[in-house]
N, C-alpha and C positions, 0 to 999 in steps of 0.2 A: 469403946465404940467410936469408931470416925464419925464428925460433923461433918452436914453437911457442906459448912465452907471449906474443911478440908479436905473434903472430897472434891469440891470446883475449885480447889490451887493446882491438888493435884493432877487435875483435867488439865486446867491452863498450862501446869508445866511441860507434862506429856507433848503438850498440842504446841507448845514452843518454849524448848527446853532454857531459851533465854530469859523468859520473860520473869525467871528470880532474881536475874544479873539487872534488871531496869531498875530508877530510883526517881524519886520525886524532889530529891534535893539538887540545886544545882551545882552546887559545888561537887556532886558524887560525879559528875561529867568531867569536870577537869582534868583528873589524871590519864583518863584514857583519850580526851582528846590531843591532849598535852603531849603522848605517845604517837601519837597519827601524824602530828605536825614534825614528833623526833624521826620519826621511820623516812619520811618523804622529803625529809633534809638530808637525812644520811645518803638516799636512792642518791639525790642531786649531786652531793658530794663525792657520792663514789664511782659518780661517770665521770665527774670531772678528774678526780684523782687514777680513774684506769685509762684515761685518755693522754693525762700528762707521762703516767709509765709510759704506753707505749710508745710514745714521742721519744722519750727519753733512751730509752733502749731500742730505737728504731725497730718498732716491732710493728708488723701487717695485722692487727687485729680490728674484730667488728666492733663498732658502734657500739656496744651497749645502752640503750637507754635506760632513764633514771627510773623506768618504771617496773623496766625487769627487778633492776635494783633494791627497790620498795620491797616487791615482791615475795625476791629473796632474803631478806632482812627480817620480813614479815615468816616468814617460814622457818626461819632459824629460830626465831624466838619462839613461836609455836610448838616446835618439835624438841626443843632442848629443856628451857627454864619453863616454857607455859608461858601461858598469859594470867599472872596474878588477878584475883577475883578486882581488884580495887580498879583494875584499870576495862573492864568488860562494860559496864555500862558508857565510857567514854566510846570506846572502838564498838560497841554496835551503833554510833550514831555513824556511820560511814556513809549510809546509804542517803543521810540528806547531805553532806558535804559533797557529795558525788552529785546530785541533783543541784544545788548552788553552783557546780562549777559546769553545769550542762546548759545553766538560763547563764551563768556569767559569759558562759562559749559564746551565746548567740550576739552578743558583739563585736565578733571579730568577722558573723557577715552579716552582707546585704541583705533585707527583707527580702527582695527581688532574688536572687540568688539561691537561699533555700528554698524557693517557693519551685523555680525551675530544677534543682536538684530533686525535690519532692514529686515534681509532676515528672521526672526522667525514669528515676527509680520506683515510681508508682507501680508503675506496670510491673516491674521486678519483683516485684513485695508480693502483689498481688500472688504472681506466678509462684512465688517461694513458698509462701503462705501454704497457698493449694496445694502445690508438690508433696511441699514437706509435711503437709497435715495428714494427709492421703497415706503417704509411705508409711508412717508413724502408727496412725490407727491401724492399715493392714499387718505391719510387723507385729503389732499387739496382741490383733486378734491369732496369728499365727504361732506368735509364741506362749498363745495360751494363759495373756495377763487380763487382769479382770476389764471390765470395760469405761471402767472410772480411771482408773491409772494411763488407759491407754488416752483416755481423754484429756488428763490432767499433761500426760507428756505431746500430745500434740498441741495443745495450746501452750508451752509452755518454749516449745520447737520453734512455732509458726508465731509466735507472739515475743514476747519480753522474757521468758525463762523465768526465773523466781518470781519476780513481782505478778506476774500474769496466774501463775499456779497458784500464790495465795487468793488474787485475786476470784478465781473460778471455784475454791476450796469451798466454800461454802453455796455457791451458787447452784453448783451438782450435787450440793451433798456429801461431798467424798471422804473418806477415809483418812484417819493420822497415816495409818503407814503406807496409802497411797499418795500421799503427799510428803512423805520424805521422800520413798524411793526416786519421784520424779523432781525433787528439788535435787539430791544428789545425783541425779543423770545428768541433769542440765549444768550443773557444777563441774562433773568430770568431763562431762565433753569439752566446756568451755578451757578448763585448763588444759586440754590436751592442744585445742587449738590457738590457745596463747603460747605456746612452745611452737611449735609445728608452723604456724599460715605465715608469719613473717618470713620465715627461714624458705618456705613454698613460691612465696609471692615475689621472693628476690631471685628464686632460682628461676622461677620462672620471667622476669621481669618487667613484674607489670610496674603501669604509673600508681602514685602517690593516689590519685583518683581513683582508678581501676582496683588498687588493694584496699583504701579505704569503702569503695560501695562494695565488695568482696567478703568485708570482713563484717558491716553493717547488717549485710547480709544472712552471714556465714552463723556467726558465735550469739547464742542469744540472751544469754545474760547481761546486761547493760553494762556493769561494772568489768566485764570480761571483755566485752564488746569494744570501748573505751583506751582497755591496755592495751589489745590487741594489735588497733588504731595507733597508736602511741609508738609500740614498740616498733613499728614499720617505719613511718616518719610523722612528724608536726601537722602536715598538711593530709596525709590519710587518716590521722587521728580526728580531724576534723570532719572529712567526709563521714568516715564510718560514726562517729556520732550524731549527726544530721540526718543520716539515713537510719540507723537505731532509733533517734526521736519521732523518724514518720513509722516504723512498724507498732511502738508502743502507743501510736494516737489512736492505733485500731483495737487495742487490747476488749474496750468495750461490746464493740459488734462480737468478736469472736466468743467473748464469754456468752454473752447473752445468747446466741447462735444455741452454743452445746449446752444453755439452761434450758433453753426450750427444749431441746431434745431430749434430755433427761427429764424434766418435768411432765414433757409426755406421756412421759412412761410411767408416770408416779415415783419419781425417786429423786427428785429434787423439789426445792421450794417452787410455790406456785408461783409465776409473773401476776402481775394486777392487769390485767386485758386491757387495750386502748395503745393508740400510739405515743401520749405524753410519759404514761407509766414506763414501757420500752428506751423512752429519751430523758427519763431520770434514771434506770439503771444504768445504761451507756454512761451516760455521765458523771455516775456515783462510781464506773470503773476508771473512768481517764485519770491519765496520769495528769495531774496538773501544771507540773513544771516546764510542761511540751508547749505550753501557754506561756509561760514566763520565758523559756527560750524565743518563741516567736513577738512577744512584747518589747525584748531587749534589742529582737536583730529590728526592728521595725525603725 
């Protein structure tokens, strides 16, 4: 007979299949971060050495950046040898190295500067938000997906992409397998548009600005969002994640939004009534780093 703690591992691993690969020693971190620092030396590496060939052999080739590079190096290893169990708990810490280098970003500008890039794109977010939440839910409802899923993937559209969808996961109530399928949408789009909007943005020829609020925009996984940014140029890389940090400042109103709605209905947790209650869920959703970003450019 299963215990019941082995019945709640089991839960837990279901509900994220990583969380046997986490460890409470620090040294189990090491090797896998150790691998993160190898990967993104190599990417650097290997712009710099596809850049000296094509010099060398006078050859007209693009740019590469070192992030496509990453990427690919990150994919070969995946698809070929795996990622050895020893090194998994390093490489899931990604997601705060990636946050450390979003509050370290905010030094490279002016307080005053995000703030007017913030209040330009506001209106756009807003717009985007709307648009895209709107399309998302009727596509749902049209194609016949449950109405947790469609909710989970418009927030997850109109918001931050993974981090928003866990963040709503329990707010509606939803579903494990409605929260994969919409964490793997948001993933596949995003990768399709890390291939695809640089190669768009050039054909088209926008500025460094114009692709970066584009791409801020556009891709909504943070971490997708970033390379995206990246792989256009330096300076779009920086828009687009300034603009990525003012849509994930909202992730809170939005969940809270589609809790009420659910909860309406009976099928989500109850909110505690009052407006302080409403302004500690918002707050228990923000992202925090969006704060250490605006404390560094200050």
């Amino acid at each position: 007979m299963t215990s019941k703690t082995e019945t709640q591992n089991a839960d837990e691993a279901y509900e994220n299949p990583e969380a046997s690969f986490t460890s409470t020693r620090p040294l189990d971190y090491v090797p896998g971060i150790l691998l993160l620092i190898g990967v993104g030396l190599l990417g650097k590496y290997a712009q710099i050495w596809w850049k000296d060939l094509a010099k060398a052999q006078h050859w007209t080739v693009p740019d590469i950046e070192y992030v496509l590079w990453a990427i690919v190096i990150g994919l070969l290893i995946t698809n070929t040898i795996g990622l050895h169990r020893i090194f998994r708990p390093g490489v899931q810490t990604y997601e705060f190295w990636l946050k450390i280098g979003i509050v370290a970003l905010g030094a490279r500008f002016v307080l005053g500067d995000v703030l007017k890039l913030g209040g330009t794109s506001l209106v756009q977010i807003l717009i985007d938000m709307t648009v895209a939440g709107a399309i998302i839910l009727l596509a749902a409802k049209w194609f016949g997906l449950s109405g947790k899923l469609g909710s989970l993937l418009a927030i997850g559209t109109s918001i931050c992409g993974v981090s928003a969808i866990i963040a709503a996961k329990g707010a509606i109530r939803a579903r494990n397998s409605d929260v994969s399928y919409a964490i793997a949408s948001i993933l596949a789009l995003g990768a399709v548009a890390l291939f695809t909007l640089p190669a768009i943005g050039h054909g088209l020829g926008l500025t460094d600005y114009e692709f970066g609020l584009w791409a801020g925009l556009a891709v909504d996984n943070t971490a997708e969002t970033v390379a995206t940014g990246r792989l256009y140029s330096e300076h779009a890389g920086d828009i687009a994640t300034v603009v990525k940090s003012t849509r994930n400042a909202l992730i809170g109103f939005v969940v809270l939004g589609f809790a009420l709605y659910w909860a309406a209905r009976g099928e989500a947790e109850t909110l505690a009534p009052g407006i302080k209650a409403k302004a500690a869920f918002v707050w228990d959703k923000f992202p925090k780093f969006v704060l250490g970003f605006l404390a560094v450019s200050t």
